[in-house]
PyMOL Python script that loads the backbone (N, CA, C, O; Angstrom):
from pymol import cmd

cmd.read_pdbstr("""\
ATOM      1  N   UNK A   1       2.666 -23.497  14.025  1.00  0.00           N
ATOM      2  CA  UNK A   1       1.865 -22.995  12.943  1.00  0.00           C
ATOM      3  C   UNK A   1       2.322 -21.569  12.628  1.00  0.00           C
ATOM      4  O   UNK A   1       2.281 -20.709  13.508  1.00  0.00           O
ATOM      5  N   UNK A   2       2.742 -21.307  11.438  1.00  0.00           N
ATOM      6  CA  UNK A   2       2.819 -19.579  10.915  1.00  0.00           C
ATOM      7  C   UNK A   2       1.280 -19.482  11.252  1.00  0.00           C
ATOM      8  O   UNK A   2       0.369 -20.294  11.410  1.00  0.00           O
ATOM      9  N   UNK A   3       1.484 -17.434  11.307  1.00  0.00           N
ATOM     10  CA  UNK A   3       1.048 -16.709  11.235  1.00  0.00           C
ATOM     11  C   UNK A   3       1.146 -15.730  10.080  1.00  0.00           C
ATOM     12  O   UNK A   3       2.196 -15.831   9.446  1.00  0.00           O
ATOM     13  N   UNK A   4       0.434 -14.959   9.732  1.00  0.00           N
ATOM     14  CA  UNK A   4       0.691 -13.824   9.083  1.00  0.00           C
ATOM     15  C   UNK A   4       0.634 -12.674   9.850  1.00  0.00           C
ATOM     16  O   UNK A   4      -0.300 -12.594  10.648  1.00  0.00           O
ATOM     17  N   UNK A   5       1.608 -11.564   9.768  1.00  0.00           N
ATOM     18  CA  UNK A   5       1.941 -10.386  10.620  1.00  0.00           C
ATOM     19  C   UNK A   5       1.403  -9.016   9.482  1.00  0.00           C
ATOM     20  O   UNK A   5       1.906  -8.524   8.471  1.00  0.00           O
ATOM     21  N   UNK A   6       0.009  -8.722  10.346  1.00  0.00           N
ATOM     22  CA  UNK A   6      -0.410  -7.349   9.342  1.00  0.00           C
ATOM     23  C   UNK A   6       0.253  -6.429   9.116  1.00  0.00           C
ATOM     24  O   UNK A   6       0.213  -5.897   8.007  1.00  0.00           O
ATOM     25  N   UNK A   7       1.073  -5.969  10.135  1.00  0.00           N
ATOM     26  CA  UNK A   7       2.185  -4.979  10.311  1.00  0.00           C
ATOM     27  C   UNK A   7       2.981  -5.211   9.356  1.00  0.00           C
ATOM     28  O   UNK A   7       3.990  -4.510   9.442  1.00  0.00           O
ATOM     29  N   UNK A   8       2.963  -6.192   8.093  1.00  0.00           N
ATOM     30  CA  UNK A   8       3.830  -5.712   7.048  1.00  0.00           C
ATOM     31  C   UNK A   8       3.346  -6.580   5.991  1.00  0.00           C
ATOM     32  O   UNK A   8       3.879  -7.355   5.197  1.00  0.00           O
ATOM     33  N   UNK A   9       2.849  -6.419   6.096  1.00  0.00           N
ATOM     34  CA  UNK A   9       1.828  -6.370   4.780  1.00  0.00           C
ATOM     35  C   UNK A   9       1.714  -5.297   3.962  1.00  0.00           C
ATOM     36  O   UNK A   9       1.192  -4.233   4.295  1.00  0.00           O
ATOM     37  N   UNK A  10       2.390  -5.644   2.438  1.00  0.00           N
ATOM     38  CA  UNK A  10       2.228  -5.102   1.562  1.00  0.00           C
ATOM     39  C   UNK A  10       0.848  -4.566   0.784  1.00  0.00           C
ATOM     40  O   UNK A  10       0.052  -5.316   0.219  1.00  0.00           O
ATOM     41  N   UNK A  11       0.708  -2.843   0.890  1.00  0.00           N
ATOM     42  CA  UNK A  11      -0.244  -2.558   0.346  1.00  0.00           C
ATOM     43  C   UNK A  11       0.035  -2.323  -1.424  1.00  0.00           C
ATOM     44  O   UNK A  11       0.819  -2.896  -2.181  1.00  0.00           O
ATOM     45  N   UNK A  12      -0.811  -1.405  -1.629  1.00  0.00           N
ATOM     46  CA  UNK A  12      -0.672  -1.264  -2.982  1.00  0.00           C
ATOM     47  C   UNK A  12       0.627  -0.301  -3.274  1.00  0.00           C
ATOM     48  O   UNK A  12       0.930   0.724  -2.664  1.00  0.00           O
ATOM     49  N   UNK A  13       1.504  -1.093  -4.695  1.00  0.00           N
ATOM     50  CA  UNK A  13       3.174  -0.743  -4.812  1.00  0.00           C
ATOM     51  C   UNK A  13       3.835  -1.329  -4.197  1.00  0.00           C
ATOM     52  O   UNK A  13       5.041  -1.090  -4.139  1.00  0.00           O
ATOM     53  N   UNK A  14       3.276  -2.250  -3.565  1.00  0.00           N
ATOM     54  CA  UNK A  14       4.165  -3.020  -2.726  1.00  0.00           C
ATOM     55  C   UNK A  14       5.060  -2.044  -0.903  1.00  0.00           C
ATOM     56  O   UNK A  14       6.180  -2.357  -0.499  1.00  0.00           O
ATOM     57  N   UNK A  15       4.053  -0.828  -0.122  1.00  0.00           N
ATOM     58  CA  UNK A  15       4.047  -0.269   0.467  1.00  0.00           C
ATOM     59  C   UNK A  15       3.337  -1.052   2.232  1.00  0.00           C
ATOM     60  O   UNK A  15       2.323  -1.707   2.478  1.00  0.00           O
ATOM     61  N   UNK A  16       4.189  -0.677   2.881  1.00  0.00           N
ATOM     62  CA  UNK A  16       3.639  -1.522   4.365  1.00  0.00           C
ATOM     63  C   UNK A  16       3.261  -0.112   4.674  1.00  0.00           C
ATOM     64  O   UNK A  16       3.582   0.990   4.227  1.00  0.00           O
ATOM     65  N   UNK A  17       2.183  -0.706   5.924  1.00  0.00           N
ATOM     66  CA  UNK A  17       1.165   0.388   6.590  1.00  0.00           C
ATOM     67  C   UNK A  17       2.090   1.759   6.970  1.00  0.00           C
ATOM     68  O   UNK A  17       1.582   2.875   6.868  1.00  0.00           O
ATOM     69  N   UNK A  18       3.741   1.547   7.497  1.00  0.00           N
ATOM     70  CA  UNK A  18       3.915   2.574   7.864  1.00  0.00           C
ATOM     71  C   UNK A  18       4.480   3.465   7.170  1.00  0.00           C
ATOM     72  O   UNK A  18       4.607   4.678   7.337  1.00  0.00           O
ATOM     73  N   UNK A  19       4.924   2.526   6.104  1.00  0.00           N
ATOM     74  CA  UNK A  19       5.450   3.562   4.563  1.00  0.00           C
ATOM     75  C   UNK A  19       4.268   4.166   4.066  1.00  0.00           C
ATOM     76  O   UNK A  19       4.610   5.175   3.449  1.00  0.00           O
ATOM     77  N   UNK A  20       2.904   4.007   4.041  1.00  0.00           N
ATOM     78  CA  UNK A  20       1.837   4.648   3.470  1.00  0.00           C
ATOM     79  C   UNK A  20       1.638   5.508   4.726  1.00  0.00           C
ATOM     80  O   UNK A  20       1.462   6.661   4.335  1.00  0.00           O
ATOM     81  N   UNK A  21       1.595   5.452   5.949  1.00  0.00           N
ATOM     82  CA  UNK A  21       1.249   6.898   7.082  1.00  0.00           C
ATOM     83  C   UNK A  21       2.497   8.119   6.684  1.00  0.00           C
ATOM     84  O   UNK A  21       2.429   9.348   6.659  1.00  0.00           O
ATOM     85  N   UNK A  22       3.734   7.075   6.369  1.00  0.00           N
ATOM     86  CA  UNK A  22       4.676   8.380   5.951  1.00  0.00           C
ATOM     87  C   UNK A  22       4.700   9.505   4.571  1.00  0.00           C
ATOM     88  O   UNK A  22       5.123  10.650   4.413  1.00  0.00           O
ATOM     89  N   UNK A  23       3.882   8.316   3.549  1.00  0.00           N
ATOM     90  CA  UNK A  23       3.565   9.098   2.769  1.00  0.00           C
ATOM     91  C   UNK A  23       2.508   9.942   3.128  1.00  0.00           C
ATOM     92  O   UNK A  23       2.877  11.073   2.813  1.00  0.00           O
ATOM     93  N   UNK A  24       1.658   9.980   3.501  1.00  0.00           N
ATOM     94  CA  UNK A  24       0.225  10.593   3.617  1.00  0.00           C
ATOM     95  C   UNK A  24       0.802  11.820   4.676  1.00  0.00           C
ATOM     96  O   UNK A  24       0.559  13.017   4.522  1.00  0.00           O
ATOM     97  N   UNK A  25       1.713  11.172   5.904  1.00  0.00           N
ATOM     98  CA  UNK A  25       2.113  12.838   6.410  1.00  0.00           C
ATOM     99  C   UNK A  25       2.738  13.982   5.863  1.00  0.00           C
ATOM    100  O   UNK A  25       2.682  15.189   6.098  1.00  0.00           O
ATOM    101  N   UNK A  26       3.548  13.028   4.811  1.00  0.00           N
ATOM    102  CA  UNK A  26       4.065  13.928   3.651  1.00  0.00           C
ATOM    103  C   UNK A  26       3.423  14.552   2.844  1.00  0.00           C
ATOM    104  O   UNK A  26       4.032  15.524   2.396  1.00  0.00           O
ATOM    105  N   UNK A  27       2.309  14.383   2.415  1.00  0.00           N
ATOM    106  CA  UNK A  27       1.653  15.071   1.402  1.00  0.00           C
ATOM    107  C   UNK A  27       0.412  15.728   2.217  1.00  0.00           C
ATOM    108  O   UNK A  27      -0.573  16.158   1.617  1.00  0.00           O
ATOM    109  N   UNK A  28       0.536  15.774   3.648  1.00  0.00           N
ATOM    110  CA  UNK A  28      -0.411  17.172   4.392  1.00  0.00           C
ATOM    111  C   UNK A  28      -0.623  18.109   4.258  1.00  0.00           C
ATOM    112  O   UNK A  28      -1.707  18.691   4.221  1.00  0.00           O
ATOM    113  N   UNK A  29       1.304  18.768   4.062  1.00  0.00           N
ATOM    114  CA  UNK A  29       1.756  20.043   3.963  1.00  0.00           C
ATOM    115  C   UNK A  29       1.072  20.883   2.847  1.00  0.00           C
ATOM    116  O   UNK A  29       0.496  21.960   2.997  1.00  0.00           O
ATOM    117  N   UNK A  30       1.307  19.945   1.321  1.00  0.00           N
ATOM    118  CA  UNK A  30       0.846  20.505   0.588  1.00  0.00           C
ATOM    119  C   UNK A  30      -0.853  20.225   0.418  1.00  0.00           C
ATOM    120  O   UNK A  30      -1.136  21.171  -0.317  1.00  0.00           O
ATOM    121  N   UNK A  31      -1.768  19.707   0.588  1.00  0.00           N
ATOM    122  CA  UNK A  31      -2.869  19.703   1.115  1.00  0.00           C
ATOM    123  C   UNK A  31      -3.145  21.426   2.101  1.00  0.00           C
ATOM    124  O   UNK A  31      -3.577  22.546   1.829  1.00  0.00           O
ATOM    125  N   UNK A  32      -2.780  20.960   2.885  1.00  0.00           N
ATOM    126  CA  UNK A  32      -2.499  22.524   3.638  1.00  0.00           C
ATOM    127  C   UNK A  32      -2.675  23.715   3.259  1.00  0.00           C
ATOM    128  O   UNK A  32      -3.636  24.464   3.434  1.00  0.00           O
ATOM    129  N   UNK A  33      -1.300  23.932   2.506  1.00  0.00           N
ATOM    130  CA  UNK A  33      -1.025  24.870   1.828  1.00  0.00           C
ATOM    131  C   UNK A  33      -2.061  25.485   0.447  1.00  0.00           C
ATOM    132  O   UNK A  33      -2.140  26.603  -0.063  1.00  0.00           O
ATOM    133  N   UNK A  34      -2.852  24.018   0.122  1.00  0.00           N
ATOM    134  CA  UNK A  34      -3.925  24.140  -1.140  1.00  0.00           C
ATOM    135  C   UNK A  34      -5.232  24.943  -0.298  1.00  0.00           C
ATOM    136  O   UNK A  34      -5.823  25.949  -0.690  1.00  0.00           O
ATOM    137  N   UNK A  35      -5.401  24.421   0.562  1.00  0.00           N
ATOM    138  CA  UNK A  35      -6.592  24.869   1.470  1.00  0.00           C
ATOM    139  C   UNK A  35      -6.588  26.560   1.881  1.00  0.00           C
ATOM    140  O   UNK A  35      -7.374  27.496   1.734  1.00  0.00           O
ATOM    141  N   UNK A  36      -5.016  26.335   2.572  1.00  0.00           N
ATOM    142  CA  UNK A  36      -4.964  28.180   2.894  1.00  0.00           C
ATOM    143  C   UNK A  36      -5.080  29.097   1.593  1.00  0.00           C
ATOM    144  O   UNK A  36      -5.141  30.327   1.610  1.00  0.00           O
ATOM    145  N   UNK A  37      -5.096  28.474   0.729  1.00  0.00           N
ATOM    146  CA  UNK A  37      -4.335  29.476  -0.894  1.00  0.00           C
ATOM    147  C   UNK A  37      -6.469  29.327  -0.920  1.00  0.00           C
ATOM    148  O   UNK A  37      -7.219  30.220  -0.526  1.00  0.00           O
ATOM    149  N   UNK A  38      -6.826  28.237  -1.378  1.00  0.00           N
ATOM    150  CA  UNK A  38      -8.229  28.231  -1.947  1.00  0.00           C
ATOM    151  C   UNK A  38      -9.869  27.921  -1.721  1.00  0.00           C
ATOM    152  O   UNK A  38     -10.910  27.736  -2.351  1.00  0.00           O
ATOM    153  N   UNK A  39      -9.190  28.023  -0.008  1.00  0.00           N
ATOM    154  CA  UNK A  39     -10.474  27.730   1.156  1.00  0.00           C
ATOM    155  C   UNK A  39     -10.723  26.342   1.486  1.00  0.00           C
ATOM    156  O   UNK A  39     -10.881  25.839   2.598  1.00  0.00           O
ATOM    157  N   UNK A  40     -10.736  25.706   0.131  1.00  0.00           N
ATOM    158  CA  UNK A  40     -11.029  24.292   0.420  1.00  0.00           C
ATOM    159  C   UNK A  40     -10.373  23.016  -0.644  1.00  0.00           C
ATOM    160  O   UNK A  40     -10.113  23.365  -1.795  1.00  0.00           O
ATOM    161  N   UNK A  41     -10.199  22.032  -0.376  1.00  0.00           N
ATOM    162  CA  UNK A  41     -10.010  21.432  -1.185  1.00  0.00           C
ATOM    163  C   UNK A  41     -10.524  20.198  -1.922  1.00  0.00           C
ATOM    164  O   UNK A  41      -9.934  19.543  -1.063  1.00  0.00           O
ATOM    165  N   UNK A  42     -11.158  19.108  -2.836  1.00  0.00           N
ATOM    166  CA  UNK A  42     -11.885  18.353  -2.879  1.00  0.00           C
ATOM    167  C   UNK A  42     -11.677  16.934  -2.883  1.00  0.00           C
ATOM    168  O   UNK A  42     -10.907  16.466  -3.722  1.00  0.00           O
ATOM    169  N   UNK A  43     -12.238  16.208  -2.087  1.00  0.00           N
ATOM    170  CA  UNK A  43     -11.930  15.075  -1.955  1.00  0.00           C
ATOM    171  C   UNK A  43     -10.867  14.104  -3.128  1.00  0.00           C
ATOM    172  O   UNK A  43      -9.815  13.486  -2.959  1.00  0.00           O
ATOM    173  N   UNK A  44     -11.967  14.406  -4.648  1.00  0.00           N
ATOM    174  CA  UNK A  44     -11.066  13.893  -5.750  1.00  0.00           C
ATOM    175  C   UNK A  44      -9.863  14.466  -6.049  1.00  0.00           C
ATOM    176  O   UNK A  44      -9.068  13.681  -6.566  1.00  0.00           O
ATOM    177  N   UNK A  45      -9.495  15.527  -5.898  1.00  0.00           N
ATOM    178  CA  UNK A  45      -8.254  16.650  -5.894  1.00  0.00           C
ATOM    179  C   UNK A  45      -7.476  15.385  -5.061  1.00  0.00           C
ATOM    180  O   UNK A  45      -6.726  14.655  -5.708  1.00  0.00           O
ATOM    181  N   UNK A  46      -7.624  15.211  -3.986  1.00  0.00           N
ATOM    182  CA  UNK A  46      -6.907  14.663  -3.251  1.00  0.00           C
ATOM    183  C   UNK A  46      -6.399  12.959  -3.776  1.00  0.00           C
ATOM    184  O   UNK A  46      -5.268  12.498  -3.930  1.00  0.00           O
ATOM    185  N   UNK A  47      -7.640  12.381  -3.936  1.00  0.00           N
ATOM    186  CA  UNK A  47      -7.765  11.114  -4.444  1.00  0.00           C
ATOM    187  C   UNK A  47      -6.524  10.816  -5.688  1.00  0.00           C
ATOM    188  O   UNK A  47      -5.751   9.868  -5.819  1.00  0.00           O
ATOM    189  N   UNK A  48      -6.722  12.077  -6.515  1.00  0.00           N
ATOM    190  CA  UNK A  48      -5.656  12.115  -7.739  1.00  0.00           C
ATOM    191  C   UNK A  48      -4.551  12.102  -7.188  1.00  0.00           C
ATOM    192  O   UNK A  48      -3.878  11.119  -7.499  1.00  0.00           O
ATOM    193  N   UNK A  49      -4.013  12.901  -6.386  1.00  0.00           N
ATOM    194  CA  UNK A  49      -3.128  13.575  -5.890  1.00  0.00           C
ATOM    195  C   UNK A  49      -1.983  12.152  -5.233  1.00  0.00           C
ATOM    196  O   UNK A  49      -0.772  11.988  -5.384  1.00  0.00           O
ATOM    197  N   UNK A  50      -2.670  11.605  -4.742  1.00  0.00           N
ATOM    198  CA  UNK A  50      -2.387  10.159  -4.172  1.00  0.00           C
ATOM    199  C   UNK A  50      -2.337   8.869  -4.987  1.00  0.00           C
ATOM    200  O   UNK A  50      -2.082   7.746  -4.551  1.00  0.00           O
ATOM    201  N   UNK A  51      -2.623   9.218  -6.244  1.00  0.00           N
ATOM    202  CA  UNK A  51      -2.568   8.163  -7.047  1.00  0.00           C
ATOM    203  C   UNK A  51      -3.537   7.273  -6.933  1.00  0.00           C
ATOM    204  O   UNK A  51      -3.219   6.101  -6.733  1.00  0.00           O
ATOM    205  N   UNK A  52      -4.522   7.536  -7.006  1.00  0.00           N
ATOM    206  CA  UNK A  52      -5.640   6.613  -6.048  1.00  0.00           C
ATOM    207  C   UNK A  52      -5.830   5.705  -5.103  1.00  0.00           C
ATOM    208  O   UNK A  52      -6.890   5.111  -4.903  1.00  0.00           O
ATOM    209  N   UNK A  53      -4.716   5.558  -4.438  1.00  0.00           N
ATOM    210  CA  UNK A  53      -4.127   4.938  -3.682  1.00  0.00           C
ATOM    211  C   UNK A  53      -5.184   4.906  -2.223  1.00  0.00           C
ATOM    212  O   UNK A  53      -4.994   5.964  -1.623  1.00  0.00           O
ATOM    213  N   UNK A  54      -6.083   4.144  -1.583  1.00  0.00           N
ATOM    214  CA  UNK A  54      -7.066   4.015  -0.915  1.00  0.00           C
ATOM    215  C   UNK A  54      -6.720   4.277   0.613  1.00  0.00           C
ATOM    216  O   UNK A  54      -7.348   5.009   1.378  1.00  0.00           O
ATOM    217  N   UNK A  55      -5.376   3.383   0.947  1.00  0.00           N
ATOM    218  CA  UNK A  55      -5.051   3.564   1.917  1.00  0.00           C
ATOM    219  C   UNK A  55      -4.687   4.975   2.115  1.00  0.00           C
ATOM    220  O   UNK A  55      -5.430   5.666   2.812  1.00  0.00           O
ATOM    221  N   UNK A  56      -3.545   5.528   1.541  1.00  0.00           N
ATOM    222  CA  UNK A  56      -2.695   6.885   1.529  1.00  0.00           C
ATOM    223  C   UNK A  56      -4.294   8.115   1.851  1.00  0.00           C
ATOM    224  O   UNK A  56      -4.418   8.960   2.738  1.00  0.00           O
ATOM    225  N   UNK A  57      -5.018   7.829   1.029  1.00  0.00           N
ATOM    226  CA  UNK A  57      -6.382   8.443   0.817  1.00  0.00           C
ATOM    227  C   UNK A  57      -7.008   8.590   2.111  1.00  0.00           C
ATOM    228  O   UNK A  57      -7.294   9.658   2.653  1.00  0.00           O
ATOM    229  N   UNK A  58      -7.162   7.628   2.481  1.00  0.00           N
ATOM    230  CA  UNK A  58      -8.110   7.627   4.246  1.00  0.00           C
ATOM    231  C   UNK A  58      -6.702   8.076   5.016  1.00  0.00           C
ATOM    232  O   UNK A  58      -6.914   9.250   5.323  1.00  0.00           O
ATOM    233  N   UNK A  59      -5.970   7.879   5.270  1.00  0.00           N
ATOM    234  CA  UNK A  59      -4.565   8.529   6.007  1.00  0.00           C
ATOM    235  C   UNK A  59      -4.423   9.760   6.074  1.00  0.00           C
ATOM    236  O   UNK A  59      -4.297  10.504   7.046  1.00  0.00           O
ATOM    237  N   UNK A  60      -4.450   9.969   4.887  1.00  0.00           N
ATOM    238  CA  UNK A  60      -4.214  11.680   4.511  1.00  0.00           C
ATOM    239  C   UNK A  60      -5.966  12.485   4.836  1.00  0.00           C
ATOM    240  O   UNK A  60      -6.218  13.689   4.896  1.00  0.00           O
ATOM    241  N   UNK A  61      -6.702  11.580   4.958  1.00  0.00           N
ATOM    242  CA  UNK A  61      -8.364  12.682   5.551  1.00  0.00           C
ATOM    243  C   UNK A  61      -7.942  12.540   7.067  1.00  0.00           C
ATOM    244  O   UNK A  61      -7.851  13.590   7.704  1.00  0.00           O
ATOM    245  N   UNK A  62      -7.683  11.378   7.692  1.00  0.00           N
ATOM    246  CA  UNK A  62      -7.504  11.287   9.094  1.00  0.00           C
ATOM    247  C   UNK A  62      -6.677  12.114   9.887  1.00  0.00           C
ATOM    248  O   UNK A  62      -6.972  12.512  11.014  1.00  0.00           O
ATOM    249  N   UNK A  63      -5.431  12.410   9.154  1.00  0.00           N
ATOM    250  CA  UNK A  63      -4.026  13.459   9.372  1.00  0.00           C
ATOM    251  C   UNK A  63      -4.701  14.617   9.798  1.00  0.00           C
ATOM    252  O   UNK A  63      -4.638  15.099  10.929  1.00  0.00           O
ATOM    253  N   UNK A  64      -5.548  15.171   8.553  1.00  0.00           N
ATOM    254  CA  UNK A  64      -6.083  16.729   7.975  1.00  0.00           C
ATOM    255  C   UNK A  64      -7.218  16.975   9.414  1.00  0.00           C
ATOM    256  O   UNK A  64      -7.219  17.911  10.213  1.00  0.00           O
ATOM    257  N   UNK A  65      -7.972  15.965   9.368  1.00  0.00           N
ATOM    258  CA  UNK A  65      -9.162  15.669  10.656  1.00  0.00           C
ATOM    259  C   UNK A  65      -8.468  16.085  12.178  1.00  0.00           C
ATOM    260  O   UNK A  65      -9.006  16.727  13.080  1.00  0.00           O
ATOM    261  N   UNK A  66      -7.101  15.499  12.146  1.00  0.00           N
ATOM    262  CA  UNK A  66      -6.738  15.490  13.400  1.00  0.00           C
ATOM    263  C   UNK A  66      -5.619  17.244  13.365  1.00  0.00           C
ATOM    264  O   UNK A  66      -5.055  17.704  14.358  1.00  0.00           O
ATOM    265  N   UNK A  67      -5.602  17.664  12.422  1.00  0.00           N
ATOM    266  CA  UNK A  67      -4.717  18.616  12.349  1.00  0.00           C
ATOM    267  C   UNK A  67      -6.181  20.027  12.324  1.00  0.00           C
ATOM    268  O   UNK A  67      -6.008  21.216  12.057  1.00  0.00           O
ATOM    269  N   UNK A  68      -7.360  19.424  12.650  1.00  0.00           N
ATOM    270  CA  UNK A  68      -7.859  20.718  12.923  1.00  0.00           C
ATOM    271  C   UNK A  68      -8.665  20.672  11.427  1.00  0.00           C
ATOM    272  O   UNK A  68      -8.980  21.861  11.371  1.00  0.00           O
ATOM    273  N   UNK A  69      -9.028  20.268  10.584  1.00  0.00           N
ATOM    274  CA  UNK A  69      -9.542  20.327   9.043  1.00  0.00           C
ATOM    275  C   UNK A  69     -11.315  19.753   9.150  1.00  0.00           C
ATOM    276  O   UNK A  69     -11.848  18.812   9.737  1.00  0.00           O
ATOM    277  N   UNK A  70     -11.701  20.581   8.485  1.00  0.00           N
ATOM    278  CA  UNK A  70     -13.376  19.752   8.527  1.00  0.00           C
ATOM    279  C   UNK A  70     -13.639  18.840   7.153  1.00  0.00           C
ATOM    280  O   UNK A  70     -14.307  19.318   6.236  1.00  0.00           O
ATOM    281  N   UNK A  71     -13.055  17.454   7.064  1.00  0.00           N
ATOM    282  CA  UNK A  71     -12.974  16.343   6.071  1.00  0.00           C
ATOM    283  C   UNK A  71     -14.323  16.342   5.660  1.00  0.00           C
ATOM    284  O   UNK A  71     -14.400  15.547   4.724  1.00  0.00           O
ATOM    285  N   UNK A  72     -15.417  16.839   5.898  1.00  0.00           N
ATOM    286  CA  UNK A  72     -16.884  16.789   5.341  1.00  0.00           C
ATOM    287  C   UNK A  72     -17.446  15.534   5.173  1.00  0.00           C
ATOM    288  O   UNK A  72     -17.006  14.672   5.933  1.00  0.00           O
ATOM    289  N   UNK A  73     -18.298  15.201   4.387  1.00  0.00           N
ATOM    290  CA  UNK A  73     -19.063  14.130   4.246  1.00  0.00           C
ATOM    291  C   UNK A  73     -20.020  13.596   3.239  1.00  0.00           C
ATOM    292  O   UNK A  73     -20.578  14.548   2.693  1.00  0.00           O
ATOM    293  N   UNK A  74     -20.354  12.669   2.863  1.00  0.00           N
ATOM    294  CA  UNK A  74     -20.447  12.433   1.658  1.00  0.00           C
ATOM    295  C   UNK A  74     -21.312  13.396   0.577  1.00  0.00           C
ATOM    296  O   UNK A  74     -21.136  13.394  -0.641  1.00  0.00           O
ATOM    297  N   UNK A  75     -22.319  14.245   1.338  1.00  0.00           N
ATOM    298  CA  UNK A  75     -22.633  15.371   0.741  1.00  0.00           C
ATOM    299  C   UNK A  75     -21.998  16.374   0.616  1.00  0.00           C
ATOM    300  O   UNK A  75     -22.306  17.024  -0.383  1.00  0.00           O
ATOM    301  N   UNK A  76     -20.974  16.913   1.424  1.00  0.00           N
ATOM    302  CA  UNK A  76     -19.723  17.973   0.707  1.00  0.00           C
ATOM    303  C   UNK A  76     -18.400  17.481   1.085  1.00  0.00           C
ATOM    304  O   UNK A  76     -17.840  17.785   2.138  1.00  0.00           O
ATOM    305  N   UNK A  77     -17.957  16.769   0.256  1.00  0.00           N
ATOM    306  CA  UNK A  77     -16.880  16.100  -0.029  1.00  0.00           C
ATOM    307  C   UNK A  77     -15.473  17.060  -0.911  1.00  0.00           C
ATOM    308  O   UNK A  77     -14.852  17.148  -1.970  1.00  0.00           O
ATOM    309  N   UNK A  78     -15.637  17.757   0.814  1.00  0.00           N
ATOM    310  CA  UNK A  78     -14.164  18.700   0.619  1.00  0.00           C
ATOM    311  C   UNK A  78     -14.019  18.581   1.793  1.00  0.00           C
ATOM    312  O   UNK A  78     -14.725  18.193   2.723  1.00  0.00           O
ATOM    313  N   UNK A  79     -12.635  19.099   1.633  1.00  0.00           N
ATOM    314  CA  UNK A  79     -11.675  19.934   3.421  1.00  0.00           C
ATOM    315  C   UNK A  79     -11.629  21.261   3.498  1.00  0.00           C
ATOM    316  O   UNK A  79     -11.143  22.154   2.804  1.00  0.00           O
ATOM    317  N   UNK A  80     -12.046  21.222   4.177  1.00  0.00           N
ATOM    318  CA  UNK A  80     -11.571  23.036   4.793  1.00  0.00           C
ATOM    319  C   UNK A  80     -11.273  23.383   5.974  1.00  0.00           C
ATOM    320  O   UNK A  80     -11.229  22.481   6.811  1.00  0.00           O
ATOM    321  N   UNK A  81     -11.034  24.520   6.322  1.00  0.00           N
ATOM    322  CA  UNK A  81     -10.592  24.503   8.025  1.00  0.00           C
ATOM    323  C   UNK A  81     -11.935  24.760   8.743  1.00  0.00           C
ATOM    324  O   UNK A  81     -12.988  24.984   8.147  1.00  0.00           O
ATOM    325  N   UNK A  82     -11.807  24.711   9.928  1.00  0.00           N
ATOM    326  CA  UNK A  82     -13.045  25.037  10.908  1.00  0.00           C
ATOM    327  C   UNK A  82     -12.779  25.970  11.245  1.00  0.00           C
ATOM    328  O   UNK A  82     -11.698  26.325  11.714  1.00  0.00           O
ATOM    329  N   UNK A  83     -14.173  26.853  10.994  1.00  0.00           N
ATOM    330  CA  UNK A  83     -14.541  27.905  11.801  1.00  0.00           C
ATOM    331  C   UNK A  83     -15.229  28.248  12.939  1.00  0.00           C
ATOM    332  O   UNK A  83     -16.419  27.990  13.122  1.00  0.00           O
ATOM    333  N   UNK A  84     -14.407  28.904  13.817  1.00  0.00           N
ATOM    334  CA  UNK A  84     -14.743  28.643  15.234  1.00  0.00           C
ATOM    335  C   UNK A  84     -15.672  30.056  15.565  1.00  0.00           C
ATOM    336  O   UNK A  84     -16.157  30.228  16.684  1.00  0.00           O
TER     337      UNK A  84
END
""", "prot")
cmd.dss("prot")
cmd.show_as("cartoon", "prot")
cmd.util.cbc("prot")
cmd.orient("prot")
């Protein structure tokens, strides 16, 4: 009997899971760089930014989350860094 293998499965553009983590690490930097320049940045900023692209979208909050960023929540739906 086939199977289907999630691990390559085409997302949206026709993109597999690890071509969308590579994009989303790619577009950190400048995320980053938006944050240090303007304190924070906003969820939809981002959303655009990605083409609305859902997956790339949750990738790129998870990246920012794990790189030290406070991804907020559905009542302030920005990033900014944490203050310690």
């Amino acid at each position: 009997m086939d199977t289907c293998d999630t691990r390559v499965r085409a997302y949206k553009n026709g993109k597999t899971f690890d071509q969308c983590k590579e994009v989303a690490e790619r577009m950190n930097p400048i995320f980053k760089d938006h944050i240090e320049k303007y304190g924070k940045i906003l969820w939809t900023e981002i959303l655009s930014q990605v083409d609305h692209d859902e997956l790339i979208y949750k990738l790129t909050l998870k990246f920012l989350r794990r790189d030290d960023y406070d991804i907020g929540n559905n009542k302030i739906p920005e990033v900014k860094k944490f203050i310690l």
